[in-house]
BADOMAR-736359 format. One line per field, with one value per residue (C-alpha): residue in three letters; x, y, z. Coordinates in steps of 0.001 Angstrom, whole numbers, plus 500000, padded with zeros to 6 digits. Example, Ala and Ser with C-alpha at 12.3 -4.5 7.8 and 13.67 -1.06 7.14 Angstrom:
titor	[ALA; SER]
x	[512300; 513670]
y	[495500; 498940]
z	[507800; 507140]
//
This chain:
titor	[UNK; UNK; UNK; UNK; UNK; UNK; UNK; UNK; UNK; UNK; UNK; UNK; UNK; UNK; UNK; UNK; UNK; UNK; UNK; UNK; UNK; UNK; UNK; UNK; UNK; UNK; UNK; UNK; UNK; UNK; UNK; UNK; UNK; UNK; UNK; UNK; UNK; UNK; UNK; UNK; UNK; UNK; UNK; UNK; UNK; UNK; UNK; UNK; UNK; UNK; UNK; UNK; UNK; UNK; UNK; UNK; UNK; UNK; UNK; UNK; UNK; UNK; UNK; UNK; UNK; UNK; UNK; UNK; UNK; UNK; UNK; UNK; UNK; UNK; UNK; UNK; UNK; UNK; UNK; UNK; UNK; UNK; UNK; UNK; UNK; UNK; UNK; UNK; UNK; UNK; UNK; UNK; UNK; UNK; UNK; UNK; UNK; UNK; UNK; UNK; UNK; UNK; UNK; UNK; UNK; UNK; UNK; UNK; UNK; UNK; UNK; UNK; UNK; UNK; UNK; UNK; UNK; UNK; UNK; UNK; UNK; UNK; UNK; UNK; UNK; UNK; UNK; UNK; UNK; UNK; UNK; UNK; UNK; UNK; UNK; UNK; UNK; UNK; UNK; UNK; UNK; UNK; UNK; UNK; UNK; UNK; UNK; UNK; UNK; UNK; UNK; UNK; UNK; UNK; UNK; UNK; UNK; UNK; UNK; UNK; UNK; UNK; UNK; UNK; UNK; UNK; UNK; UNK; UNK; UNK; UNK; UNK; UNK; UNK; UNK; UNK; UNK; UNK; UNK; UNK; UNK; UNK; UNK; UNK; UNK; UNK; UNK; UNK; UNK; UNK; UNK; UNK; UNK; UNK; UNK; UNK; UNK; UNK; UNK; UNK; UNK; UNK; UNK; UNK; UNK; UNK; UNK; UNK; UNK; UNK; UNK; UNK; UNK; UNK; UNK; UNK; UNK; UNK; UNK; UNK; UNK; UNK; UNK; UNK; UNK; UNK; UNK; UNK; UNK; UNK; UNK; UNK; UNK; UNK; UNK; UNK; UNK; UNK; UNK; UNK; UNK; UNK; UNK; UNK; UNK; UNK; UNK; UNK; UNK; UNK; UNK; UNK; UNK; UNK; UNK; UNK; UNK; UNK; UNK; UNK; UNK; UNK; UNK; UNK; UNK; UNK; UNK; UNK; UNK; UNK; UNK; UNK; UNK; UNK; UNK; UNK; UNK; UNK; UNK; UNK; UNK; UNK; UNK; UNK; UNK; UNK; UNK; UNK; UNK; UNK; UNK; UNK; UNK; UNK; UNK; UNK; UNK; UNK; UNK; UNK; UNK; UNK; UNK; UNK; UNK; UNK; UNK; UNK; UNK; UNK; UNK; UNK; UNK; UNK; UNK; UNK; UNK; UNK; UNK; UNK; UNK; UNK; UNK; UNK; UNK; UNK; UNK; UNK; UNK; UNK; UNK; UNK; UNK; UNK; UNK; UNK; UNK; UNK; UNK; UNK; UNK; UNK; UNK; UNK; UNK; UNK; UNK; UNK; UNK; UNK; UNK; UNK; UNK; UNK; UNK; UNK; UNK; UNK; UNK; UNK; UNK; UNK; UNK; UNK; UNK; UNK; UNK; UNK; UNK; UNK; UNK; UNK; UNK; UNK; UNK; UNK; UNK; UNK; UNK; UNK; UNK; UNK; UNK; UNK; UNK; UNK; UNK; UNK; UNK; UNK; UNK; UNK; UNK; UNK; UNK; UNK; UNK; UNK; UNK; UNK; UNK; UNK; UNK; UNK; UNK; UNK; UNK; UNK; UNK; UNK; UNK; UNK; UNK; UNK]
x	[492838; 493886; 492817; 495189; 493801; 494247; 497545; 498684; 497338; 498931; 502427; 504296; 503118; 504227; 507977; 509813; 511939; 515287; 513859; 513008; 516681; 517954; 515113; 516588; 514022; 514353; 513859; 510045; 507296; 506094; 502685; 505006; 505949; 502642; 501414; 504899; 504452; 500541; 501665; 503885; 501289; 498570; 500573; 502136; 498224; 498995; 502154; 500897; 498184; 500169; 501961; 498690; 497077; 497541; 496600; 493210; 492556; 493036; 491418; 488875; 488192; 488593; 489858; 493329; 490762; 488074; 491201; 492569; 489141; 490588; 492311; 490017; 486921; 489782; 491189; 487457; 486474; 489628; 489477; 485843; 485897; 489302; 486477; 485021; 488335; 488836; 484713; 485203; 488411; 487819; 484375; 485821; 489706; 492725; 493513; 489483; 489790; 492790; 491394; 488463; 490282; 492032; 489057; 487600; 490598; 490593; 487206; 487191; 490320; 489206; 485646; 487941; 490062; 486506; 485247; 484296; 483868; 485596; 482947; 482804; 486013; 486148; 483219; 485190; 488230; 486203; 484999; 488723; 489600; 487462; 489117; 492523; 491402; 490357; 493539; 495913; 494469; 494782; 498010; 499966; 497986; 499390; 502852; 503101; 500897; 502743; 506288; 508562; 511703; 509318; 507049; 510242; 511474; 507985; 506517; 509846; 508930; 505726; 507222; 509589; 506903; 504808; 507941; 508751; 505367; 505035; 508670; 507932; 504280; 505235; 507533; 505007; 502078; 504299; 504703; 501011; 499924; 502068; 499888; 496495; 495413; 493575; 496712; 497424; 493664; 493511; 497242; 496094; 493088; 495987; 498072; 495511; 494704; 498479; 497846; 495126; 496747; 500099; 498087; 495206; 498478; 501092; 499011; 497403; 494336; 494681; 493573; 489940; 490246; 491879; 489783; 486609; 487336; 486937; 485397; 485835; 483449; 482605; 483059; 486241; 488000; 486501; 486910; 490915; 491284; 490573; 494116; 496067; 498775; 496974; 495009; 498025; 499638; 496615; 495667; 499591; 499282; 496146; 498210; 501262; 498838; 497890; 501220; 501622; 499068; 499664; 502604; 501548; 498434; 499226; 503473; 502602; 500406; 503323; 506126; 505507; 506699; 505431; 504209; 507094; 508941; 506824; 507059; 510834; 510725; 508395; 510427; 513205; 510872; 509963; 513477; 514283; 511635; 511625; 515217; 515247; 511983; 513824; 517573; 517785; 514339; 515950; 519149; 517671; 514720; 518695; 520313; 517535; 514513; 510629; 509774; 512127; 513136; 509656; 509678; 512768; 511450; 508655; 510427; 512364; 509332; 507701; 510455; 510699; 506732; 507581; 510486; 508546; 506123; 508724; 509765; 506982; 508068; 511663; 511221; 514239; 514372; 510555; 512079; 514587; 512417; 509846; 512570; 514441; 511008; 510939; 513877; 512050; 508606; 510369; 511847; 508577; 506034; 508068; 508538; 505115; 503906; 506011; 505230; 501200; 501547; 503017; 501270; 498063; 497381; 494442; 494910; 496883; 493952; 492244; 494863; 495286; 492011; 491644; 495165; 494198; 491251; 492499; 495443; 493767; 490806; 493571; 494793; 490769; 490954; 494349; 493964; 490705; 492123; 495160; 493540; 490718; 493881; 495453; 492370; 491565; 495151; 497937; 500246; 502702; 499624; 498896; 502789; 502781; 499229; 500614; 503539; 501502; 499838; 502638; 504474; 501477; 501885; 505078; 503270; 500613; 503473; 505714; 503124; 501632; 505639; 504828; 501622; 503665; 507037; 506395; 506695; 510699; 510759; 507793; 510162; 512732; 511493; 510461]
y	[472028; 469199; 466424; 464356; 465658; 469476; 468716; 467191; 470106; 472415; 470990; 472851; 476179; 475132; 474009; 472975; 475304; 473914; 474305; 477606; 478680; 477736; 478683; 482505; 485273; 484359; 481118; 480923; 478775; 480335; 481415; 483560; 485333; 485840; 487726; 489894; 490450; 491366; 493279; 495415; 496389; 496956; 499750; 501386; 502614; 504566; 506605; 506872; 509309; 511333; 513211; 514354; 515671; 519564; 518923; 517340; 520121; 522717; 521253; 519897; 523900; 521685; 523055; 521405; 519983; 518786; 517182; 515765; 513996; 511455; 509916; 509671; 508325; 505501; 505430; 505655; 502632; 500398; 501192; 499319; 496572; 496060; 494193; 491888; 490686; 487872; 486543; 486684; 484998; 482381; 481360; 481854; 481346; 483179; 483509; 484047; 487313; 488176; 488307; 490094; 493077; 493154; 493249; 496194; 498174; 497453; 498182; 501763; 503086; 502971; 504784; 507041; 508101; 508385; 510829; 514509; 516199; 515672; 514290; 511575; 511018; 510914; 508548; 505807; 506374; 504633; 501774; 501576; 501310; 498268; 496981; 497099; 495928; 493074; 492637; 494415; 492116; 488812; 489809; 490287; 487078; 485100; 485989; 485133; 481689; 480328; 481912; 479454; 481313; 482603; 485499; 488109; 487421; 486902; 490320; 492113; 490537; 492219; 495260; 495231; 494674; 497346; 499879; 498802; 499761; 503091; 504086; 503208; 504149; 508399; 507808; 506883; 508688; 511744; 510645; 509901; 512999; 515021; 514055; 514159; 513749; 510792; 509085; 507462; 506017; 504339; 503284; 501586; 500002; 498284; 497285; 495493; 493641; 492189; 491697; 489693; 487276; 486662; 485564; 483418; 481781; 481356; 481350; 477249; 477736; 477619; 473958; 474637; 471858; 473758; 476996; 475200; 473531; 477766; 480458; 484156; 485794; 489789; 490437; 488225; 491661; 493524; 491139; 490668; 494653; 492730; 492275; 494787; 494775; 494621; 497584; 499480; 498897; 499580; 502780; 503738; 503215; 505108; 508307; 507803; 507419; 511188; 511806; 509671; 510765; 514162; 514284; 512272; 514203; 517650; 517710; 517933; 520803; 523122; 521495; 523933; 521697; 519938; 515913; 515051; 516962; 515473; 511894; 511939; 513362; 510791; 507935; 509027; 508596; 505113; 504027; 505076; 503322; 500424; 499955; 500670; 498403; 495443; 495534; 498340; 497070; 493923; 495775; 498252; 495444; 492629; 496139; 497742; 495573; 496279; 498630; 500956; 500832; 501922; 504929; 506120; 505831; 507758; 510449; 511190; 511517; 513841; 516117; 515884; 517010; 519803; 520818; 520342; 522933; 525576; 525527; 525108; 527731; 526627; 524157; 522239; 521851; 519966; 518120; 516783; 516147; 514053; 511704; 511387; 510344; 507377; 506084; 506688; 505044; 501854; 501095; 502334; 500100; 497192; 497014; 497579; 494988; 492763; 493457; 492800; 489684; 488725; 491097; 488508; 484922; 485556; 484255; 486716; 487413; 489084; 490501; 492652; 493079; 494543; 496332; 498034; 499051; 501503; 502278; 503586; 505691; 507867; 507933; 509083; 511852; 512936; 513788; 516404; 517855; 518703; 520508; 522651; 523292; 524684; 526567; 528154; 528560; 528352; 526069; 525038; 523944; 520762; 519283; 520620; 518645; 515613; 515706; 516003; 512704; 511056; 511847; 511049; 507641; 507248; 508576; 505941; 502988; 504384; 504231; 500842; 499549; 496272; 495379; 494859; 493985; 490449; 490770; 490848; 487625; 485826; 487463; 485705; 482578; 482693]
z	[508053; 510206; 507929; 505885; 502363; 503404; 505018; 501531; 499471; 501114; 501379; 498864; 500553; 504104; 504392; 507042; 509077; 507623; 503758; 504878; 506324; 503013; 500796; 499145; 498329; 495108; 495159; 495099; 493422; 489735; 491812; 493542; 491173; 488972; 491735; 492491; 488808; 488937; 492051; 490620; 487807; 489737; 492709; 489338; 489009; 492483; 490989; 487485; 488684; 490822; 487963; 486684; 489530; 489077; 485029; 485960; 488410; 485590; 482926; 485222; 486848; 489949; 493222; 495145; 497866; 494809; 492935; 496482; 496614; 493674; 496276; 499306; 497466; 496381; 499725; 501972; 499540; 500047; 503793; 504202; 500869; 503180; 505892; 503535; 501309; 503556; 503639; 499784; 499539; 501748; 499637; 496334; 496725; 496193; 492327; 491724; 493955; 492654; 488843; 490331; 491551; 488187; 486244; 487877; 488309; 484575; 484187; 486464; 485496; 481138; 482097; 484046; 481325; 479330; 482071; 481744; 484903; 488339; 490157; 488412; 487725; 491941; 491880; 489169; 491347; 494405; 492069; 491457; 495211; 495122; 493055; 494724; 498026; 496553; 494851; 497472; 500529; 498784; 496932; 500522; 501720; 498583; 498497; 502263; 502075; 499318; 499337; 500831; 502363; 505702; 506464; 506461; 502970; 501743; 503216; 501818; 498126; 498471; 499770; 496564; 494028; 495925; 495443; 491883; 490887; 492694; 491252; 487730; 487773; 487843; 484748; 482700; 483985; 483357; 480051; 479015; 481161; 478507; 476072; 478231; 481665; 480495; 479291; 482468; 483192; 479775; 480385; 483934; 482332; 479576; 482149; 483927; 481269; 480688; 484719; 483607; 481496; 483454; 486503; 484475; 483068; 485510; 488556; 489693; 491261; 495168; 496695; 497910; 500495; 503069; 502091; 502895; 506243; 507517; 505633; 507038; 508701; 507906; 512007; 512258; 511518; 514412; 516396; 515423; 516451; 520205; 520621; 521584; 519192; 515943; 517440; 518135; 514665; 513136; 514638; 514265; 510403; 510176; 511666; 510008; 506748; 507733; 506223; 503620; 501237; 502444; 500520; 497865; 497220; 498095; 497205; 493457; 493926; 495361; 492918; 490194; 488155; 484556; 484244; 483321; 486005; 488448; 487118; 487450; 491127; 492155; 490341; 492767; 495465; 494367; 493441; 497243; 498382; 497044; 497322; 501630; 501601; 500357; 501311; 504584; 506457; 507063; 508424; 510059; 512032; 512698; 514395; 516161; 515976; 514184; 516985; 517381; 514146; 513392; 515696; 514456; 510310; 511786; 514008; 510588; 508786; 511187; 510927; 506989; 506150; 509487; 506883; 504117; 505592; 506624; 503333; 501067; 498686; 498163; 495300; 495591; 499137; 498918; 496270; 497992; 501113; 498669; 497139; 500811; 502059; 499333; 502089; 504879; 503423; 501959; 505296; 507680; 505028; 505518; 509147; 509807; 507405; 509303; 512624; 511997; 510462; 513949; 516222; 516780; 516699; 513812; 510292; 508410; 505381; 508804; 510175; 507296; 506527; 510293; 509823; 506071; 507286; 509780; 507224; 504518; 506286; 507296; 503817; 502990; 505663; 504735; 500838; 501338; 504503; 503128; 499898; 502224; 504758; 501875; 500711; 503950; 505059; 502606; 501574; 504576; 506721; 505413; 505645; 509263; 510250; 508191; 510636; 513499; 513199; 512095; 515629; 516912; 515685; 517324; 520608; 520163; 520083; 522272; 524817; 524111; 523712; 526445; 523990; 521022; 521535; 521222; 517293; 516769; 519287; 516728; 514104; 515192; 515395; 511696]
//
């Protein structure tokens, strides 16, 4: 990447510290923004399912923990196509992965909406998780290669599209799921396809110079989970996952409430989230710094599934507790983002390939757990195990505080 031909082709993705001072989050290069676009399309897939859940698992004759399993095939798949997103991206370049994940999404999420029974509705949903770690990985990789206002701003824009998506996704998943269950799959499979066409059109192919001086290798994300740090964060987010997709999985099972109900309660969620992700983060990481502004998103969560669990059976007290976590979420999601893209000195397609892949096999545990908890225990269990593991994700950083503080000073120095 040394050479003088890679050095040229990648000028207009590398400024200069003083172009990035002045350079605003909005000012960003039209690549930029096909994939903030794509991004936002692709995460409202996450959200527009959510509404539907308890319709699929009556029409279905599924049970909570058989339903919950629509999310951990998607989640177990993500978690391990996480490992080979950078091998592939390096050999075939950013936009081509990019369409890739698109097109199966696409391609999963219509023979979805054609399904008739719930296994294999669970088995498309993993060929959908492919699908969105190819696109997920490289998306987060893109924004923060070729944005040109720093790795802060950049991860934030991600963040934004990510909570855009999710907030808008429940609206109209609630309003398809009215209709059917399969509304929202066919929906996802259409929005892909506008996906599709915004990045084939707005997107320039990546320079393949650079790209070909290093391709990835399948164990260069094992071996990034070497350092300490990116451990740390990673095993952190796999916890705090726990919790996560605990209430996103299991919440809508003990709202009581209709699609549509459940679509608006969840676009509160997303509107909080996506708001705190964007303009509190960056408050909250200037006052405190990433770390402890981490633990305390994540002490607050703890104690919001605990009260979600001592009050399972007051509706508008879980209610409240979902949207309020939207705050918490957008805030926690951003920090952490942050903090591994600085946590190691590995290239940051392999950092997050190392990072997601811890992530999201707690968010494969989490979803099944929490419906067999519920089966074999009642309700209230699975909120108080979610908020178990998420204070013991605050545990696990608190205790390995001298291994990571380093990222607010490499922060900094963005």
């Amino acid at each position: 990447m040394s050479t003088p031909t890679a050095s040229k082709s990648m000028e207009h993705r590398v400024p200069d510290a003083a172009a990035v001072e002045k350079s605003g989050i909005l000012s960003q290069p039209k690549a930029v923004w096909a994939v903030f676009f794509a991004s936002i399309i692709a995460f409202m897939g996450l959200g527009l399912v959510d509404p539907i859940l308890p319709a699929i698992s009556k029409q279905l004759d599924a049970t909570k923990s058989e339903t919950t399993l629509l999310f951990t095939s998607y989640n177990a798949v993500m978690a391990f196509a996480m490992l080979v997103t950078g091998a592939i991206t390096s050999r075939i370049g950013i936009k081509r992965t990019l369409i890739a994940g698109i097109i199966i999404i696409a391609v999963f999420a219509g023979l979805g909406g054609a399904s008739n029974g719930i296994w294999e509705l669970v088995a498309l949903r993993g060929g959908w998780g492919l699908g969105n770690a190819l696109f997920v990985a490289t998306a987060l990789t893109a924004i923060v290669t070729l944005s040109n206002s720093g790795n802060a701003k950049a991860i934030i824009l991600y963040e934004a599209a990510i909570g855009l998506g999710i907030s808008v996704g429940p609206l109209i998943g609630g309003w398809l799921g009215a209709m059917s269950w399969r509304g929202p799959f066919f929906g996802v499979a259409t929005l892909m396809a506008i996906a599709f066409v915004g990045l084939m059109t707005l997107m320039p192919s990546a320079p393949s110079t650079a790209q070909a001086k290093q391709k990835t290798s399948l164990l260069d994300p094992f071996r990034a989970l070497k350092h300490r740090s990116l451990l740390v964060f990673g095993i952190s987010a796999a916890l705090y996952n726990f919790g996560f997709f605990t209430l996103l999985a299991f919440a809508p099972f003990v709202l009581g409430l209709d699609e549509h109900g459940l679509g608006l309660v969840f676009l509160g969620w997303g509107l909080l989230l996506a708001v705190t992700s964007v303009f509190m983060a960056p408050k909250l990481q200037k006052a405190f710094g990433t770390v402890k502004s981490m633990c305390l998103m994540l002490a607050l969560f703890a104690l919001l599934l605990l009260a979600m669990g001592i009050w399972t059976s007051t509706q508008w007290v879980v209610i409240a507790a979902v949207i309020v976590a939207g705050a918490l979420l957008g805030n926690n999601n951003t920090l952490i983002t942050t903090a591994v893209m600085n946590a190691s000195p590995v290239q940051r397609s392999t950092a997050s390939a190392a990072y997601s892949f811890l992530r999201f096999i707690g968010g494969a545990i989490a979803p099944y757990l929490a419906g067999k908890l519920s089966e074999i225990y009642n309700s209230s269990v699975p909120f108080y195990v979610g908020a178990a593991f998420v204070g013991l994700s605050v545990l696990c950083i608190w205790l390995n505080d001298k291994h990571i503080r380093h990222v607010d000073t490499a922060e900094n120095a963005h």
